[in-house]
C-alpha distance (Angstrom), angle and dihedral (degrees) to the residues before:
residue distance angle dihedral
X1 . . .
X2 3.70 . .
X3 3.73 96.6 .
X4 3.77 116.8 130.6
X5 3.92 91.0 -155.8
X6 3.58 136.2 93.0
X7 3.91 119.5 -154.2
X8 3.81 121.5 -149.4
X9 3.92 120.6 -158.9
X10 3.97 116.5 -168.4
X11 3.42 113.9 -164.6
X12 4.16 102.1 -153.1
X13 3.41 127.0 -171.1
X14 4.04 91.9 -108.0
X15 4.03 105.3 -8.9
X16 4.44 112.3 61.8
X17 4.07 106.0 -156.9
X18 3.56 134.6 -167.7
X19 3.51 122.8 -172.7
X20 4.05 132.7 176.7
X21 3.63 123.8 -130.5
X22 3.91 129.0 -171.0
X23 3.64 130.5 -142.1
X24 4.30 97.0 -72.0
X25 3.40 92.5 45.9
X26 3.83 105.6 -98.3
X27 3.62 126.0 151.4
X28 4.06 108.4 -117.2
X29 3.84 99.7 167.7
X30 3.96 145.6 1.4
X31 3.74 134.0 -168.3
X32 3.65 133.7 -177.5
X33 3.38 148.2 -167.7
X34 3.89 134.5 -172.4
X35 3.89 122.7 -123.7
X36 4.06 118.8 -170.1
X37 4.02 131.2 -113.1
X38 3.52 118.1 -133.9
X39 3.46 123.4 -151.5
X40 3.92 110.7 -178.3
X41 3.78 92.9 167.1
X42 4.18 135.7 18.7
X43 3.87 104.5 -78.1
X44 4.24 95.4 12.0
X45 3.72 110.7 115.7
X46 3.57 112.4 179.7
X47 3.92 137.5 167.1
X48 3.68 131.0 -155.0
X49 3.70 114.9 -117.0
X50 3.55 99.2 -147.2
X51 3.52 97.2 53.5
X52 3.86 91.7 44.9
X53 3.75 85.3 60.8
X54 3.71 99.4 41.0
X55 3.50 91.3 52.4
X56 3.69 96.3 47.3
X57 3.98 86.3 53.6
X58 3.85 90.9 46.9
X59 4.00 87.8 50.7
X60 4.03 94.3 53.1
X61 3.76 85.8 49.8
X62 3.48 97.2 50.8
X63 4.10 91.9 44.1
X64 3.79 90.0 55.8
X65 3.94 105.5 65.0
X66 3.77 93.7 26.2
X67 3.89 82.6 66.8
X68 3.38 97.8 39.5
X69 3.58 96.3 -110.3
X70 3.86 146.0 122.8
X71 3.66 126.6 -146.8
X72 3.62 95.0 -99.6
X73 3.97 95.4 69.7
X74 4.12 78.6 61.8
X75 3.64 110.7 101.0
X76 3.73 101.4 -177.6
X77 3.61 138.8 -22.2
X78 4.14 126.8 -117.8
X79 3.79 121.1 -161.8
X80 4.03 126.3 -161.8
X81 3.67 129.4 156.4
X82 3.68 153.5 143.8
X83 3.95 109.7 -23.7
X84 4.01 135.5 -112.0
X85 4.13 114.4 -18.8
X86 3.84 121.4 126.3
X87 3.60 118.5 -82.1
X88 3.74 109.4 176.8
X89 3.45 126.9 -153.7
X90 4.07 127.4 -172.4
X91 4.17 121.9 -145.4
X92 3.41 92.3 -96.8
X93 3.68 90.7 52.1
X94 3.70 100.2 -104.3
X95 3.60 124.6 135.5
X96 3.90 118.9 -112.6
X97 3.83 103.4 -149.7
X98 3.97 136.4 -31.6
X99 3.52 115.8 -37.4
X100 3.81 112.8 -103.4
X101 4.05 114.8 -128.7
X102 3.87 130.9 -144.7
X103 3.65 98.8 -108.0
X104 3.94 96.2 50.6
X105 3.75 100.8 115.2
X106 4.09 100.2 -166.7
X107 3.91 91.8 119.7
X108 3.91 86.1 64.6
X109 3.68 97.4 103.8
X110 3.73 90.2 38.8
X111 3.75 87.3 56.1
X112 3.89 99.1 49.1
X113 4.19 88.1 41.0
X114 3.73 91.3 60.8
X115 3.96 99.4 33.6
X116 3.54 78.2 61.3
X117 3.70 103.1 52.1
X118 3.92 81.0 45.3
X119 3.70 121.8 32.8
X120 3.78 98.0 -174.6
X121 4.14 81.4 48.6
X122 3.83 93.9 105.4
X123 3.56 93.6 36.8
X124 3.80 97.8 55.8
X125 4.10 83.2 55.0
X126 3.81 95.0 56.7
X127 4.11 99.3 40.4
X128 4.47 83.8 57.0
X129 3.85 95.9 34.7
X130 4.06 100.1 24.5
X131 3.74 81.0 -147.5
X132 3.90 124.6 111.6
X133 3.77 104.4 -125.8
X134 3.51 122.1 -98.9
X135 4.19 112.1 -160.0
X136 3.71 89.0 -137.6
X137 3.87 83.1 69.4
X138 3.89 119.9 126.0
X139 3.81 97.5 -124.0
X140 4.09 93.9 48.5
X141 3.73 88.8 49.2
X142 3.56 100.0 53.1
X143 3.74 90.0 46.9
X144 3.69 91.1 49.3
X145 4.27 83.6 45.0
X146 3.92 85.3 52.7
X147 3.87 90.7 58.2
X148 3.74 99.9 37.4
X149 3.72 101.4 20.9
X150 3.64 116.8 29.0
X151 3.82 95.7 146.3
X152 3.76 88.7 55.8
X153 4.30 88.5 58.2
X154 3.73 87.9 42.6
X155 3.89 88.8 56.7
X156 3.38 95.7 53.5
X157 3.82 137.4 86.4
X158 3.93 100.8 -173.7
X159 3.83 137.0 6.6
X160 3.77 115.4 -144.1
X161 3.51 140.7 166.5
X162 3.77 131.3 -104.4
X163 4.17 97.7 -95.6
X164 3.72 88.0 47.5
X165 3.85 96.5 49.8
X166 3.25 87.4 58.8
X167 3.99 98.4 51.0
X168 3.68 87.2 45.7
X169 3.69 84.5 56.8
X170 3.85 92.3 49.4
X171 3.79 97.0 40.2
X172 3.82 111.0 13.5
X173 4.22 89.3 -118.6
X174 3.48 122.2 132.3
X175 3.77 116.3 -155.5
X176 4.05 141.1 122.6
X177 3.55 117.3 -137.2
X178 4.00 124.3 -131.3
X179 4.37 92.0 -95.1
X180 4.04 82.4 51.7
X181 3.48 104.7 45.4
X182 4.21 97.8 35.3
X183 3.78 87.0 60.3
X184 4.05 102.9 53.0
X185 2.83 73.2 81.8
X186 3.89 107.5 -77.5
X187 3.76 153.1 151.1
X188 4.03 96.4 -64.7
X189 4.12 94.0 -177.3
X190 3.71 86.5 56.2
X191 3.95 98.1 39.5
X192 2.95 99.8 -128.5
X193 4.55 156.7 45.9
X194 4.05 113.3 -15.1
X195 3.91 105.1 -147.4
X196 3.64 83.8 -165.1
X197 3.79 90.8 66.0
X198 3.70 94.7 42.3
X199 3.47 86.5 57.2
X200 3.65 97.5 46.1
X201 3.82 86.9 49.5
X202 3.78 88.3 55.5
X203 3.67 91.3 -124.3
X204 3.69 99.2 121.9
X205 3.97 98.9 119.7
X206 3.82 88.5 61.4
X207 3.67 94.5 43.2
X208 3.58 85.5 121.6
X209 3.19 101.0 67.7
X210 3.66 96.9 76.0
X211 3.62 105.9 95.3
X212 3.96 125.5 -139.9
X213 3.87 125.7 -54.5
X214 3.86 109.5 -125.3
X215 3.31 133.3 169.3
X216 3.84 125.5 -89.9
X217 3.92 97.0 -117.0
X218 3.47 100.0 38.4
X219 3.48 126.4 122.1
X220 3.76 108.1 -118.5
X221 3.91 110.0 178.6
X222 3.84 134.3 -36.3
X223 4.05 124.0 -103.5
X224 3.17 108.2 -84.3
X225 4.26 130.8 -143.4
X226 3.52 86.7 -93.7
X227 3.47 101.0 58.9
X228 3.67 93.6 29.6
X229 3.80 82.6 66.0
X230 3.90 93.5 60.9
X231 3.45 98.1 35.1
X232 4.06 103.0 41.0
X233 4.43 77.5 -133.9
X234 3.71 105.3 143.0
X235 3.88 106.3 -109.1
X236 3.72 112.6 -107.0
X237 4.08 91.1 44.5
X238 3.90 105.8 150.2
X239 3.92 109.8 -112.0
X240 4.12 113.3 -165.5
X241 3.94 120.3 -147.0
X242 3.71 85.5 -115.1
X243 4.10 134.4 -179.8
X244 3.80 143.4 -65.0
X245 3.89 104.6 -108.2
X246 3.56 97.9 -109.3
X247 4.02 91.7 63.7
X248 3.51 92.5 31.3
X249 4.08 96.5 56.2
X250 3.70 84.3 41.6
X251 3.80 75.6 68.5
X252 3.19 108.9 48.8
X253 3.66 97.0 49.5
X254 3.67 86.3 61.3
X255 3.96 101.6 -111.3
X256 4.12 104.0 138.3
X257 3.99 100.9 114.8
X258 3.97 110.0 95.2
X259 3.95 108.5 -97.3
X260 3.72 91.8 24.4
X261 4.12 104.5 130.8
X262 3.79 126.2 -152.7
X263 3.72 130.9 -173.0
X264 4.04 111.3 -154.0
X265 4.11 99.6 -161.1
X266 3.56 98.5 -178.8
X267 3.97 120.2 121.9
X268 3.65 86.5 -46.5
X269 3.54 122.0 31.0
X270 3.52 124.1 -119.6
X271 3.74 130.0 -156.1
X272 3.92 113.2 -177.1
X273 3.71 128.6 175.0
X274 3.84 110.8 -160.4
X275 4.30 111.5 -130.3
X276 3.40 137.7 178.9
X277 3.98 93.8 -138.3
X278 3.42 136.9 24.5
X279 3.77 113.9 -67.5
X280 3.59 120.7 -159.4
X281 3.83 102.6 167.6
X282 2.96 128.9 140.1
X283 3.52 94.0 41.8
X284 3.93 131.4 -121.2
X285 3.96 96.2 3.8
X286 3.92 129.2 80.0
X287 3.41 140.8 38.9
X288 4.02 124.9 -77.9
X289 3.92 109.9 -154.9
X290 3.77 129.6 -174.3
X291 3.65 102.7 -130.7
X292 4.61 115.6 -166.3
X293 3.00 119.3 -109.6
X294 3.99 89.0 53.8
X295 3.66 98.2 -79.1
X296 3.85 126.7 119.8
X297 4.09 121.6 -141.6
X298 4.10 106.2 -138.2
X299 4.24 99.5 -149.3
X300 3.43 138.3 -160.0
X301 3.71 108.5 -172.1
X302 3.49 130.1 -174.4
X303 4.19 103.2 -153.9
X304 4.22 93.7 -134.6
X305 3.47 120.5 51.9
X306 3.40 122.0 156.0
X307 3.74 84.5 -7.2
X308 3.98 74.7 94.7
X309 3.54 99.4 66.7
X310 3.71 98.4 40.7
X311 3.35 87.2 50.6
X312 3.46 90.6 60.3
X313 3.50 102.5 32.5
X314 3.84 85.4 55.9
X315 4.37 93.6 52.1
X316 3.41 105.4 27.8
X317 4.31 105.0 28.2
X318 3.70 100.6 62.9
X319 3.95 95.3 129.7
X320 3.85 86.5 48.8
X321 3.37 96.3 55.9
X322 3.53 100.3 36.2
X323 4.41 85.3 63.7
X324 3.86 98.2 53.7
X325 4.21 137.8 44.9
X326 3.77 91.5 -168.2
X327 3.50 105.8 82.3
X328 4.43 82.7 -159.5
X329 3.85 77.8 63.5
X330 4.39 94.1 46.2
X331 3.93 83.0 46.0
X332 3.50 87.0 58.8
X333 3.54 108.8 44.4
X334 3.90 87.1 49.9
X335 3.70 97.5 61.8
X336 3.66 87.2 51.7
X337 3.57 85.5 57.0
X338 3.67 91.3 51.8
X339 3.75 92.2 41.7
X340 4.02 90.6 69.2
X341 3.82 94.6 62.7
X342 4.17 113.5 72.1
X343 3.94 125.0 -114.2
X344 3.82 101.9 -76.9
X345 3.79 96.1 31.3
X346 3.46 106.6 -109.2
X347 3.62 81.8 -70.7
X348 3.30 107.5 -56.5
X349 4.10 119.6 134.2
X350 3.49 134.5 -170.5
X351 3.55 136.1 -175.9
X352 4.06 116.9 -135.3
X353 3.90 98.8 -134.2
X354 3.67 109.4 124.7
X355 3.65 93.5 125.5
X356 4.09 118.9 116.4
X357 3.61 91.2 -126.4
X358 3.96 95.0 55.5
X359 4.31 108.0 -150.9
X360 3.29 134.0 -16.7
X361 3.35 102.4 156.7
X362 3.76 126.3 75.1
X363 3.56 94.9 -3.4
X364 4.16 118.4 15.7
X365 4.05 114.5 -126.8
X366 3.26 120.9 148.8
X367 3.91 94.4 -172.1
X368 3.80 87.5 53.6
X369 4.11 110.8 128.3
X370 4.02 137.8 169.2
X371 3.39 134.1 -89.2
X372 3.61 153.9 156.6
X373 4.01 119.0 -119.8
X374 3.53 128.9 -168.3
X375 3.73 106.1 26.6
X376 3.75 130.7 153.3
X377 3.75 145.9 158.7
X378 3.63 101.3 -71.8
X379 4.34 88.5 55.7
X380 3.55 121.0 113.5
X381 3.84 140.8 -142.6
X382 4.07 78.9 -109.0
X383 3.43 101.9 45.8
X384 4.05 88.2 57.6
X385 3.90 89.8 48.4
X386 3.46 95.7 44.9
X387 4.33 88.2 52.0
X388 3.63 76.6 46.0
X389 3.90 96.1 63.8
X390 3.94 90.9 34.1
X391 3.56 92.3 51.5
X392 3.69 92.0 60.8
X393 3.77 86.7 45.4
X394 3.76 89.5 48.1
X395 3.81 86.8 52.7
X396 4.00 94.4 53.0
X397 3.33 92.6 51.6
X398 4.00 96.5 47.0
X399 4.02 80.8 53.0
X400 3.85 96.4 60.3
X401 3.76 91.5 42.0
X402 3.68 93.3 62.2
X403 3.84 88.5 52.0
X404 4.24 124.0 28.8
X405 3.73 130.7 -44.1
X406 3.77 101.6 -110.4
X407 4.02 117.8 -159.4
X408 3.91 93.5 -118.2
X409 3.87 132.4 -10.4
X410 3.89 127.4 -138.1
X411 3.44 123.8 -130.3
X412 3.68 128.4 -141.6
X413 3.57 146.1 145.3
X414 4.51 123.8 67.6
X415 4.00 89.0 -46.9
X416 3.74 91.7 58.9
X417 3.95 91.7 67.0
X418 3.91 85.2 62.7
X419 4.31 109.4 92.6
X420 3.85 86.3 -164.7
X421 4.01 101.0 47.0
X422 3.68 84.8 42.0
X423 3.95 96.8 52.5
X424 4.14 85.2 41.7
X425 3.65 96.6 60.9
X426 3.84 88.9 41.9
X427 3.61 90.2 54.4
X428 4.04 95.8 38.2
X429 3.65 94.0 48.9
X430 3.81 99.1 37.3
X431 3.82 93.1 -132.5
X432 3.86 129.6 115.8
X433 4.19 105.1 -106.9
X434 4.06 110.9 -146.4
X435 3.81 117.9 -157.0
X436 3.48 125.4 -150.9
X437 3.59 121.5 -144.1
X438 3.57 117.5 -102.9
X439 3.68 138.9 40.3
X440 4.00 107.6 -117.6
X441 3.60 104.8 61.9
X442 3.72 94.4 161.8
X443 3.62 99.4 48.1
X444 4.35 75.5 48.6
X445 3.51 99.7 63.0
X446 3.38 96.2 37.5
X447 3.95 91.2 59.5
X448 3.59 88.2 51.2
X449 3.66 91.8 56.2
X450 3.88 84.1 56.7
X451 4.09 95.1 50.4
X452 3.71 84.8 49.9
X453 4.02 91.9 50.9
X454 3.45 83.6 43.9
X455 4.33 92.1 59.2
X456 4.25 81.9 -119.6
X457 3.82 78.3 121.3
X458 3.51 139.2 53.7
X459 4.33 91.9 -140.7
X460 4.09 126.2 -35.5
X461 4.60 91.9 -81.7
X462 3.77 85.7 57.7
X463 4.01 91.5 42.5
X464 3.91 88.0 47.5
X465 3.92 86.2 40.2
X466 3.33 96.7 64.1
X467 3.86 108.1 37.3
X468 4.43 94.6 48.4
X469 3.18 106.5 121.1
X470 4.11 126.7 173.8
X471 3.85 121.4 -146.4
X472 3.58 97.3 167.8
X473 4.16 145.3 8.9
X474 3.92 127.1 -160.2
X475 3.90 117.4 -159.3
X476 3.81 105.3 -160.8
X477 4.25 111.8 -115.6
X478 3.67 110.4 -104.3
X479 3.99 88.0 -146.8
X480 3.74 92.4 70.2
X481 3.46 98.8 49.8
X482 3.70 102.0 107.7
X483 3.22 95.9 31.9
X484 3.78 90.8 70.5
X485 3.65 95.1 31.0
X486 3.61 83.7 71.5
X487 3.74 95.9 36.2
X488 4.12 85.4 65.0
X489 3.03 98.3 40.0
X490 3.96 86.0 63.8
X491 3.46 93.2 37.2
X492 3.90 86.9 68.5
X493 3.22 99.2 39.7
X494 3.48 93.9 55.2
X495 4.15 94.6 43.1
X496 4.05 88.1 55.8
X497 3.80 94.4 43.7
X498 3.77 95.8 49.9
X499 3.27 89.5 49.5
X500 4.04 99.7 103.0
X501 3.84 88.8 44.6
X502 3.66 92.5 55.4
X503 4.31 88.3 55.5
X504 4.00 96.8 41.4
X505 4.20 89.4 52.5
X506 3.96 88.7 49.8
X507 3.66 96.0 47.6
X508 3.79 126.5 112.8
C-alpha cells in the first residue's frame, strides 16, 4: 500500500468512530455513527453484531470524502474498542445472538453463589489477572451462558470481543490480543489466557473457543472484497490485531514511559499508572492491563465518568437544553451554570457512583451508589452540578491515592475537551493535568499500532514518541489547596461510613 494515512476505528459502547491520521500523528478527519443498546431484561446490555459492523463500515465511508480522501491514501487500518463481553461467532462466521457488553451485570448472582461456595474464589481471580473482576467479563459470561444458554456455546465456533469482531469482519482473522485476553480474566504477567482460571470457571469443555493470542501490532489479515465493498477500503489494506480502548487511549495520549500517569474520563473513568512490571498492589481492587510495547497500565477506575454529568444534564438541565441544538453550545451553557456556585459547592458533596457495578476501584463495593450530602434550602441547581463535577474530581484523586503520587497526570477521553473540568481536577487533585492534542485518543493509539505493524516505527514508545503532542497544561491554584484537602478528606470519610447503608438498601 502506498497510502500515507492511518485509519483509527473505536469501537464505543454506543457511538462507532473512525478517524484519519497522517504520517506525524495528527488527527485530519473523524466520522461517526450511532449503534443501539439493547436491554431485554434489568441489568442485560446487549448489542447487535450486525449493526455494530454495518455501522463501523458506514463510519469509514463517511470519514473518507469528508476528508477529501479515497481509500487508497489509507495505509493500514487499527481497531480498539470497548473491553471483554461475549461476542459469539459461528464457523461460518455468523453471529449466534446479541453481543454481550462489559457493563451487563447478569453474572452477578452467579458471582456471589460461587464466592460463596469458595471464599478464596475472587481472590484466586485477582492474584492471575491482578484485576478485580468485573461481571461483564468474558470468562463469567460464558459460564453464566453454560448454565442458562448452553445451545448458544454449542452454536458457536469462537468467542471474541467487540474490537476483534470487527477485524474479523475486515479481514476474516480471528484472534484476541494480549489487553483482550489478560482481562477475561487472565494470566496478565504472561499476556495472555490462564488455563487455571478456565478451569476454575468450569469452562474447560469450551476452552476452544478462545481464539489465538496475537500481538497488538501485528498484522493479522488484509481487507478483504467483502469488506472492501462496505467500506470503499481497497482490498488487501493491512489490518493490525490492535488494543482494547483503555490501553489503546492510554496511547494516544502519549503515556508509555514507566511512571507516566493518565486519566481516561470518558463514560467510565480511568486512572492508569504506567509500570514496567506487573503491579498488583493494592491488593484485590483495580484493573491490571497489558499495555504494547511490554509495559502494564496499573488502574484505578471509577465505573461512571461522565455518565455523571449526563446524568444530570439529562434530569436536572431541561431549560438548557431546550435553548440550544448544538450540544458544544448545551456544554457551554452548563459550565456557566456551574461557574455560579464557589469551589467546594457551598458544601455540598457527592459521590460519582451511578454505575450498576458500584466500585471497584480504590475500595471494592458492589452495592456502592451516588448521592448528594449536605444539602439544604439555601442550595442551588449549581451548587449540585458543581459537587457534580468535583465529585468526579474527588474520585480521580481518591484513585491515585490508592496507587503512587505521579508528578503530573494526562487527561484524555470527552471530559478532557472541557477547560473547566480540566482546571477542577487539577485543582482537586493538586497535580499539573497535560492535554494532548486531539480528541480520539483511542482511534490514536490504535493507528500507531498499525504504523508500527507497518515497520513506520521502530517499537510502540518510539511510535507514541513521535506523535505526543500538547495543546494545553493546567497548574493546580495554590489558593484552593485546603479547601479541597478537606473536601477529600470528607469525601472518604463519608464513602467508608456509608458503606453498610449502601448493602442493607440492595438486599433482598
Amino acid at each position: 500500500m502506498s497510502g500515507r494515512y492511518l485509519l483509527g476505528l473505536d469501537i464505543g459502547t454506543s457511538v462507532v468512530k473512525a478517524a484519519l491520521f497522517d504520517e506525524a500523528g495528527r488527527e485530519v478527519a473523524v466520522a461517526s455513527s450511532r449503534t443501539s443498546l439493547l436491554r431485554p431484561r434489568p441489568d442485560w446490555v446487549e448489542a447487535s453484531l450486525d449493526e455494530t459492523w454495518q455501522m463501523a463500515a458506514s463510519a469509514i465511508r463517511t470519514l473518507l470524502p469528508q476528508a477529501g480522501l479515497t481509500g487508497d491514501d489509507v495505509a493500514a487500518v487499527g481497531v480498539t474498542g470497548n473491553m471483554v463481553g461475549a461476542w459469539l461467532v459461528d464457523a461460518l462466521g455468523q453471529p449466534v445472538r446479541p453481543g454481550i457488553l462489559w457493563c451487563d451485570a447478569r453474572s452477578r448472582p452467579l458471582v456471589e453463589r460461587l464466592s460463596r461456595h469458595d471464599p478464596a474464589f475472587l481472590s484466586q481471580i485477582y492474584h492471575t489477572s491482578g484485576s478485580a473482576l468485573e461481571f461483564g467479563c468474558t470468562l463469567p459470561i460464558l459460564r453464566w451462558l453454560a448454565e442458562h444458554e448452553p445451545q448458544s456455546l454449542e452454536r458457536a465456533q469462537t468467542v471474541l470481543c467487540c474490537k476483534d469482531w470487527i477485524v474479523f469482519k475486515l479481514t476474516g482473522s480471528r484472534q484476541l490480543d494480549p489487553t483482550e485476553a489478560s482481562v477475561l480474566p487472565g494470566d496478565t504477567r504472561r499476556r495472555g489466557y490462564s488455563e487455571a482460571l478456565v478451569e476454575l470457571w468450569g469452562l474447560t469443555p469450551w476452552r476452544s473457543l478462545l481464539p489465538p493470542v496475537r500481538p497488538s501490532e501485528t498484522i493479522v489479515g488484509q481487507v478483504t472484497p467483502e469488506a472492501a465493498a462496505l467500506t470503499d477500503l481497497p482490498a488487501g489494506t493491512p489490518v493490525v490485531a490492535g488494543a482494547g480502548d483503555v490501553p489503546a487511549s492510554t496511547l494516544g495520549a502519549g503515556a508509555i514511559e514507566p511512571g507516566a500517569a493518565c486519566t481516561v474520563l470518558g463514560t467510565t473513568c480511568h486512572n492508569g499508572l504506567v509500570v514496567a512490571e506487573p503491579l498488583f498492589e493494592p491488593p484485590e481492587v483495580g484493573l491490571l492491563f497489558c499495555l504494547p510495547g511490554e509495559r502494564w497500565l496499573r488502574v484505578m477506575v471509577n465505573l461512571a465518568g461522565t455518565t455523571n454529568l449526563d446524568w444530570f444534564i439529562e434530569q436536572f438541565c431541561g431549560v438548557e437544553a431546550a435553548q440550544v441544538t448544538d450540544p458544544t453550545d448545551l456544554l457551554a451553557r452548563v459550565e456557566n451554570l456551574a461557574h455560579q456556585s464557589p469551589p467546594g459547592a457551598h458544601g455540598v458533596l457527592f459521590h460519582p457512583y451511578l454505575g450498576n457495578g458500584g466500585v471497584i476501584a480504590p475500595f471494592v463495593e458492589p452495592a456502592a451508589r451516588g448521592q448528594f450530602f449536605g444539602l439544604s434550602a439555601r442550595h442551588t441547581r449549581a451548587d449540585l452540578l458543581r459537587a457534580v463535577y468535583e465529585g468526579v474530581a474527588y474520585a480521580i484523586r481518591d484513585c491515585y491515592q490508592a496507587m503512587a503520587r505521579p508528578s503530573d497526570v494526562r487527561l484524555a477521553g470527552g471530559g478532557a475537551r472541557s477547560l473547566f473540568w480540566s482546571q477542577l481536577i487539577a485543582d482537586v487533585a493538586g497535580l499539573p493535568v497535560i492535554v494532548p492534542a486531539g480528541r480520539e485518543f483511542g482511534a490514536k493509539g490504535a493507528v500507531l499500532l498499525a504504523g508500527v505493524g507497518l515497520g513506520w516505527f521502530e517499537n510502540t514508545a518510539q511510535a507514541v514518541a513521535s506523535a505526543d503532542q500538547i495543546v494545553r497544561r493546567h497548574t493546580p491554584n495554590p489558593r484552593l489547596r485546603l479547601l479541597y484537602d478537606d473536601g477529600y478528606g470528607f469525601y472518604r470519610q463519608l464513602r467508608d461510613d456509608l458503606r453498610p447503608a449502601w448493602q442493607r438498601q440492595t438486599q433482598p
